[in-house]
TORGUBA-104098 format. One line per 4 residues: number of its first residue (from 1); their letters; for each residue x, y, z of C-alpha. Coordinates in steps of 0.05 Angstrom, whole numbers. Last residue first. Example, Ala and Ser with C-alpha at 12.3 -4.5 7.8 and 13.67 -1.06 7.14 Angstrom:
% TORGUBA-104098
2) SA) 273,-21,143; 246,-90,156
This chain:
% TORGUBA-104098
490) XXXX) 2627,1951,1567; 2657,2000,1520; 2591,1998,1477; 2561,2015,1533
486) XXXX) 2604,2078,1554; 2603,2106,1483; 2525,2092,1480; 2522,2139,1551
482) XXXX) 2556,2180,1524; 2515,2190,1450; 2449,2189,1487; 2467,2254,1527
478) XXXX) 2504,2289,1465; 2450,2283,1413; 2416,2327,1466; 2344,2297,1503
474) XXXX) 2273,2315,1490; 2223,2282,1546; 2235,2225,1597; 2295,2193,1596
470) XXXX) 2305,2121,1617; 2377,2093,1629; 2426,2043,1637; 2371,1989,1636
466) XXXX) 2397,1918,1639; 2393,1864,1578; 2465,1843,1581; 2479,1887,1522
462) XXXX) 2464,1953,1554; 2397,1986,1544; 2375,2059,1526; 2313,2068,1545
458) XXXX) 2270,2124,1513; 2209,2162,1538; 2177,2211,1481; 2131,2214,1499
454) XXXX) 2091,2221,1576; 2052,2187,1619; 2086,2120,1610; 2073,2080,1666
450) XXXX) 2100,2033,1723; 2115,2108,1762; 2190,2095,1771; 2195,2063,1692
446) XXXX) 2205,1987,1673; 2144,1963,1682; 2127,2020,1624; 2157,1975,1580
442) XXXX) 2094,1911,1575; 2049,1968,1569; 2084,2009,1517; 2076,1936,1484
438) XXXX) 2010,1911,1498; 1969,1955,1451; 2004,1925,1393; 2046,1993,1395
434) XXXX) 2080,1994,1325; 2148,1983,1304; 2206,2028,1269; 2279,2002,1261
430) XXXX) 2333,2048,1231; 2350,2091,1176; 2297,2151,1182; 2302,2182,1124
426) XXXX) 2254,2246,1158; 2205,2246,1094; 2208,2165,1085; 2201,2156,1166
422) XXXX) 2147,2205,1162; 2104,2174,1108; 2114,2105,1144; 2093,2129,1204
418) XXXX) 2025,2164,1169; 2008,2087,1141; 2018,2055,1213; 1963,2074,1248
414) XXXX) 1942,2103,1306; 2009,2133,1334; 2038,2098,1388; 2102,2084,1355
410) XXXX) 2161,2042,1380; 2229,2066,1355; 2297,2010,1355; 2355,2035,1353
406) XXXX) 2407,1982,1352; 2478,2006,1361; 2530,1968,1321; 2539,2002,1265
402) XXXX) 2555,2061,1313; 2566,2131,1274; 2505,2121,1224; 2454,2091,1274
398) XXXX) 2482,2147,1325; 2460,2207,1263; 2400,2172,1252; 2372,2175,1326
394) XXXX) 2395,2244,1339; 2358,2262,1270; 2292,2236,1304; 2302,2271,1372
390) XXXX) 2263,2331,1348; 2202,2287,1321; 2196,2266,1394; 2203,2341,1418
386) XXXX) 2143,2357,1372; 2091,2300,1389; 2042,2288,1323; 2093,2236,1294
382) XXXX) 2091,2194,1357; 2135,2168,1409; 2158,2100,1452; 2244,2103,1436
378) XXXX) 2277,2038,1460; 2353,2051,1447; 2403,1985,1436; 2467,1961,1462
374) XXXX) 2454,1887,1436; 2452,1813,1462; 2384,1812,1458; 2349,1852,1392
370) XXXX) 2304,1796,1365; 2288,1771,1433; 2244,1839,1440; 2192,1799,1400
366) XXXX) 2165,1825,1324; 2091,1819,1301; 2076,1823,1230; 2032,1884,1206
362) XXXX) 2064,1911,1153; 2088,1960,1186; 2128,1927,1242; 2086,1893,1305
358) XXXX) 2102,1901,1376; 2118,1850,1428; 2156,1861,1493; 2195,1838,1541
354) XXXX) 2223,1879,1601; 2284,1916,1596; 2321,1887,1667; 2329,1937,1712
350) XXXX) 2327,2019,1717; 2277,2037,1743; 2234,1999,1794; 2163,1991,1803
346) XXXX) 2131,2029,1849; 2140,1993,1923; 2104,1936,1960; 2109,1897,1899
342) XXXX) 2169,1898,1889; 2183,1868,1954; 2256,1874,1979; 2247,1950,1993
338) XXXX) 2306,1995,1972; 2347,2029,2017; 2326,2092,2051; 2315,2167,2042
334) XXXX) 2269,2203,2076; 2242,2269,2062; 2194,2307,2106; 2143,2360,2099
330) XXXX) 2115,2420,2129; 2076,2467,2088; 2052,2509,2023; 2000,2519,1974
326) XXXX) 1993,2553,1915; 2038,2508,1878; 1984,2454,1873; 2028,2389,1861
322) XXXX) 2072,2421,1920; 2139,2412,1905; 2200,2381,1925; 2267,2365,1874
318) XXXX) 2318,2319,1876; 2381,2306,1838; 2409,2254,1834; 2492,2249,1841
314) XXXX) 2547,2201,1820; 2561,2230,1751; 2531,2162,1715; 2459,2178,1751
310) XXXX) 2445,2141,1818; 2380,2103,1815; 2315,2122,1852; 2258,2076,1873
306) XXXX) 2209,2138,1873; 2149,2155,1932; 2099,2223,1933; 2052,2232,1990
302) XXXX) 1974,2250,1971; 1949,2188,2001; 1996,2128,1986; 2074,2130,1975
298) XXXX) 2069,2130,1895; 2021,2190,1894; 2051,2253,1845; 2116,2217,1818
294) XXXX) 2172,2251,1778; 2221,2225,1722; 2271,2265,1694; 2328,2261,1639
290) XXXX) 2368,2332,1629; 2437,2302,1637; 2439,2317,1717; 2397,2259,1728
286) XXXX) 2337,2298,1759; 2290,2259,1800; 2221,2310,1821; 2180,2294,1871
282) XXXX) 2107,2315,1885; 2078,2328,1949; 2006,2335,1971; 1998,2399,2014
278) XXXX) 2004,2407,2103; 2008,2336,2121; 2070,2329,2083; 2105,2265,2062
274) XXXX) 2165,2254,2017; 2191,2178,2001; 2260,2169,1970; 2281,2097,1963
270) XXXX) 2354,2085,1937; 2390,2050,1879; 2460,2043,1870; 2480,2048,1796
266) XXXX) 2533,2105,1804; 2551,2096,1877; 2518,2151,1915; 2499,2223,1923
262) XXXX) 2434,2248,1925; 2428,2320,1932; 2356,2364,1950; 2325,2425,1917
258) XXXX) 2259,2446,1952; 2209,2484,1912; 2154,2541,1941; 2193,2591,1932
254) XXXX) 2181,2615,1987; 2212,2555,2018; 2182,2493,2034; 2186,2478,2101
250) XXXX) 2228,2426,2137; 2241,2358,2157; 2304,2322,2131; 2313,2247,2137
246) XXXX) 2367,2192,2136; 2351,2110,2146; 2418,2075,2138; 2406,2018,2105
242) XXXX) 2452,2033,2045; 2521,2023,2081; 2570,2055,2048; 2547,2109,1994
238) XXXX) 2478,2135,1999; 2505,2207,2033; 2442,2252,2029; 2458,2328,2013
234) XXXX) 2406,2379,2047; 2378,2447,2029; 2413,2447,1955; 2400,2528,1929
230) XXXX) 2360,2537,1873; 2366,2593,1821; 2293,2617,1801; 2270,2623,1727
226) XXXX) 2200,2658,1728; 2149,2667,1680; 2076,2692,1694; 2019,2687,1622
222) XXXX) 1966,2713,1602; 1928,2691,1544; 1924,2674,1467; 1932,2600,1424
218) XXXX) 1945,2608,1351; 1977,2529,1352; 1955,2488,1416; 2017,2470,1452
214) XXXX) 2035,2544,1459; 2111,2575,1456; 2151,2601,1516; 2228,2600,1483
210) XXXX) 2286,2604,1541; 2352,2626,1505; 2407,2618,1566; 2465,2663,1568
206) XXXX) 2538,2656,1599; 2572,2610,1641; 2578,2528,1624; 2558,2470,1657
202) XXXX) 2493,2491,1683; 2442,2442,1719; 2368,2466,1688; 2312,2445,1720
198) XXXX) 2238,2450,1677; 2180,2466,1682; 2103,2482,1641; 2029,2493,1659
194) XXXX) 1976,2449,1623; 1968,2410,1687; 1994,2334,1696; 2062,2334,1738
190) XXXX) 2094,2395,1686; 2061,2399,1625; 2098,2412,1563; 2178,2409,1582
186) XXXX) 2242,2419,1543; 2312,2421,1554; 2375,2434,1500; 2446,2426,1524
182) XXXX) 2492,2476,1489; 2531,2497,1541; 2503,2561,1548; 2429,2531,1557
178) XXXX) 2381,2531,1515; 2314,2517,1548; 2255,2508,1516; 2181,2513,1550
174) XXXX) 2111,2499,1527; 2045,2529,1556; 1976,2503,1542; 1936,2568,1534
170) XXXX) 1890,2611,1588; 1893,2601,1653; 1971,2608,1646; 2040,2579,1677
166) XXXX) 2115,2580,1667; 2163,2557,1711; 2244,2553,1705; 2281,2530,1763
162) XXXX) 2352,2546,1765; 2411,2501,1786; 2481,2544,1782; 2541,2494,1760
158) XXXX) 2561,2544,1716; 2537,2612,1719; 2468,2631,1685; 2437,2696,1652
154) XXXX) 2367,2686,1621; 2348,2715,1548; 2273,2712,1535; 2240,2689,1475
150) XXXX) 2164,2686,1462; 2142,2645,1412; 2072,2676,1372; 2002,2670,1380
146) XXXX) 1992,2734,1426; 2015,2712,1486; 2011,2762,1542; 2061,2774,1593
142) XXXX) 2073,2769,1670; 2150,2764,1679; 2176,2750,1750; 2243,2759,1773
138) XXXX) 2283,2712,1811; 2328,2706,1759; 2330,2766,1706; 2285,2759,1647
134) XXXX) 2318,2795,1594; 2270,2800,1533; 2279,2773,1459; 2254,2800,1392
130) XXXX) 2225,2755,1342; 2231,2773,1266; 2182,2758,1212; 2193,2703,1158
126) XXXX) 2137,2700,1109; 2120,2642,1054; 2057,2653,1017; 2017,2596,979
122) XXXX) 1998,2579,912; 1976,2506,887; 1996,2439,883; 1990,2369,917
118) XXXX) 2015,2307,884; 2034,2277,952; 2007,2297,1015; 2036,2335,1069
114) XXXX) 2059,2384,1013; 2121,2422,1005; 2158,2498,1022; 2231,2476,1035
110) XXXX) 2276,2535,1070; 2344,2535,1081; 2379,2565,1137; 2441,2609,1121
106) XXXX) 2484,2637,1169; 2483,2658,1248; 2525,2633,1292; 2472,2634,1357
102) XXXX) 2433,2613,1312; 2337,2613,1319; 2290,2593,1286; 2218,2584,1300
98) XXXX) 2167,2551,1253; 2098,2554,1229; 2053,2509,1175; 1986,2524,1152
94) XXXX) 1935,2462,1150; 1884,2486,1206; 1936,2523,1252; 2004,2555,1250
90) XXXX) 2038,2489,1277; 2010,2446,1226; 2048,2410,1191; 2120,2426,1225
86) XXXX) 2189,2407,1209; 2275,2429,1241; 2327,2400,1209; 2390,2407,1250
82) XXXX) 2443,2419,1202; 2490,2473,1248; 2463,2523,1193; 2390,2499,1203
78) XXXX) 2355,2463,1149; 2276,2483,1154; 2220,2438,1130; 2144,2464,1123
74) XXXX) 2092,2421,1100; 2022,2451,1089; 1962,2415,1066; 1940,2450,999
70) XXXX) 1904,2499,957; 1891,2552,1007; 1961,2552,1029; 2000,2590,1090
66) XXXX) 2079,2581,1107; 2106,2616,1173; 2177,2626,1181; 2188,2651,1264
62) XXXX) 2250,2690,1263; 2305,2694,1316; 2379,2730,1325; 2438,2715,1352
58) XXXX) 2485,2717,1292; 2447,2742,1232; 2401,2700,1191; 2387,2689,1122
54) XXXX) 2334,2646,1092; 2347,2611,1034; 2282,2580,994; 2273,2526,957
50) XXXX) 2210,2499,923; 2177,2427,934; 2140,2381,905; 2114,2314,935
46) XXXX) 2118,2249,905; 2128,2206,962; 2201,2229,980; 2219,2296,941
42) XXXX) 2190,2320,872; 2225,2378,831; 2175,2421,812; 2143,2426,739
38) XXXX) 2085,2397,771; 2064,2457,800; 2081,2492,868; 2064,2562,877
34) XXXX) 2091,2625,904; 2091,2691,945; 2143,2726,991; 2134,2762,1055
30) XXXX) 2197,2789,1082; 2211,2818,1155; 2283,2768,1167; 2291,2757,1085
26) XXXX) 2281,2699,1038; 2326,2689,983; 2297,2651,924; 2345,2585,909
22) XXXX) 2394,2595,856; 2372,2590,777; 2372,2535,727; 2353,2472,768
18) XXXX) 2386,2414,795; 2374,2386,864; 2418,2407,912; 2408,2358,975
14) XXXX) 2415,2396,1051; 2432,2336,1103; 2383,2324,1167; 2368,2247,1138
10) XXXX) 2343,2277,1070; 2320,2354,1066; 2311,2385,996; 2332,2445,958
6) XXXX) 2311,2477,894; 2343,2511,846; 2293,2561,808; 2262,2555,747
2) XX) 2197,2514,763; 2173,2573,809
């Protein structure tokens, strides 16, 4: 394969690197076979790597799945919008899988290489096509996963809020949403359980993609799906005077999820308590933007409790379920101003960014007073967590367009010899520190719940040290990009 062109992947750009011939064409239904040798052009740590193109038509899916007996597996895909898109082992044991999908269509390409360096030896490189299903909303799909995505197409108007569920007994489920206006959602495990959920707020009419993968790669089972549009039960009025103590008692629906408003002051901060003597509550905080935060117990017993802040638009969203969504009930939601004792209540988000230590690479330890004075992004998450390594290029791409944006990435993963690798492979251009196992502690004061139970969870901090926001799971370049505009502004 030492005669081809190759192509590489640097900081979500494509790099020709020279060669005598064009890169091998790789087809939707194709199975092609190669090796790597040293005659290969080497990328970032000393790895080789061939290039492939990958064609695909407008609309349409393929999941590109690389297999090696001779070596670890590294599989990097440059999309034709340039999102770059990596796995190590997403088709098990040390082969690599992927999903693509463009709505545009065009060329993707393809870089077979190594998770280690100096690594060579044959492998096969296969791209097979993925067909999508209608789901209608409201209906329920009961399928069987055989290993591979699912894809559904969902229809949505704007400003329609649907609830999309998936669950199994059998595999750790994984939803994506993509929504017609080009806001990307993702969930793992919805309020502990390997089952999966998500809220989508519409801005656009038209078609939703919704992807059902498995956490665990080559995973099997059974499997219900069901997006559900939501209708608001009750709107809560938080502007004016904020002591006014309003409530709504009622049953949970059939469908066995309550959709409330909170409208307020952007900024103002409320206290939203559900109780239910019939099922233990959980409560859901949308912002509207695709951050969430949810709490199981915070108001004692089985009842749920959340400090809640008013989103940038002027309205939380708020959603009631059952943490076993068998069961049903009575319940009631209150709404009142915040109590004066912090410690009488979950702590609060947002405030303050609370300090921290953490330690770089090399081991030296680094205080939070480093970056006062800034508009800077906290992101807590780990090479091994797919919607963290998602948000990477996001990341990069604001570092390049706002000199004066700090991002600033804390990892919890064990060690930091495999961050390094990553940060080299993914050109990440910004600051990367360690957990010193006090510092995720020291930030999760500053969430609802007063910990981080899930990555990544990123804060995005104005210069006077306050909170604007924390997200919880993937975000859109576009969600941390406005509210960077509007700090910077400040």
């Amino acid at each position: 394969m030492g005669t081809l062109k190759r192509t590489v992947l640097a900081s979500g750009l494509m790099l020709a690197l020279a060669g005598t011939g064009p890169a091998e064409v790789l087809t939707v239904g194709q199975t092609v076979s190669g090796e790597l040798t040293a005659a290969d052009p080497q990328g970032p740590m000393g790895k080789y790597e061939d290039g492939h193109t990958l064609v695909l038509a407008p609309g349409a899916a393929a999941v590109v799945t690389l297999v090696s007996e001779d070596f670890d597996c590294y599989l990097k895909i440059a999309m034709p919008d340039g999102s770059v898109r990596e796995d190590d082992d997403g088709a098990g044991s040390l082969d690599s899988r992927l999903l693509v999908r463009s709505d545009a269509g065009g060329e993707c390409a393809v870089t077979v290489t190594t998770y280690g360096p100096g690594e060579t030896g044959a492998y096969t490189l296969s791209a097979a096509a993925v067909e999508s299903a209608r789901l209608l909303p409201g209906q329920v799909h009961r399928g069987l996963f055989d290993e591979m995505p699912v894809i559904y197409t969902v229809p949505v108007a704007a400003g329609q809020t649907m609830m999309v569920y998936a669950s199994s007994e059998e595999f750790d489920t994984v939803l994506t949403f993509d929504g017609p206006d080009g806001r990307r959602l993702m969930n793992d495990d919805i309020h502990g359980s390997l089952n999966s959920g998500l809220l989508s707020i519409s801005e656009a009419t038209g078609d939703a993609t919704l992807t059902l993968d498995a956490f665990t790669p080559m995973s099997s089972g059974e499997y219900e799906l069901v997006a559900t549009p939501l209708t608001v039960m009750h709107r809560f009025d938080h502007t004016g005077d904020p002591t006014v103590r309003q409530a709504a008692r009622m049953a949970l629906p059939v469908l066995r999820a309550a959709l409330f408003e909170l409208a307020g002051d952007p900024g103002a901060r409320a206290t939203v308590a559900v109780n239910s003597d019939d099922f233990d509550t959980t409560l859901y905080v949308f912002d509207g933007q695709g951050g969430m935060e949810f709490d199981d117990d915070g108001g004692g017993g089985t009842n749920a409790q959340m400090d809640v802040r008013i989103p940038a638009g002027g309205v939380a969203h708020l959603l009631v379920v059952p943490f076993d969504l068998q069961t049903t009930g009575q319940f009631e939601i209150r709404v009142t101003a915040p109590e004066a004792d912090p410690a009488a209540t979950p702590p609060a988000a947002p405030g303050e960014l609370p300090p921290f230590t953490a330690r770089d690479l090399d081991g030296n330890a680094v205080p939070s007073s480093q970056f006062d004075g800034t508009v800077r992004i906290v992101d807590v998450w780990a090479t091994w967590c797919p919607p963290c390594r998602m948000e990477i290029p996001h990341f990069i791409e604001l570092t390049n367009r706002y000199p004066e944006l700090k991002v600033v990435g804390i990892s919890v993963d064990d060690g930091p010899e495999v961050v390094q690798e990553y940060m080299q492979e993914a050109g990440v251009n910004y600051t990367m520190l360690m957990d010193d196992g006090t510092t995720v502690q020291s930030l999760a004061q500053a969430t609802s719940e007063g910990a981080i139970n899930a990555i990544p969870t990123t804060f995005v901090v104005g210069r006077d040290g306050r909170i604007a926001s924390v997200h919880i799971g993937y975000q859109d370049l576009a969600v941390f990009e406005s509210e960077v505009q509007t700090l910077l502004a400040d």
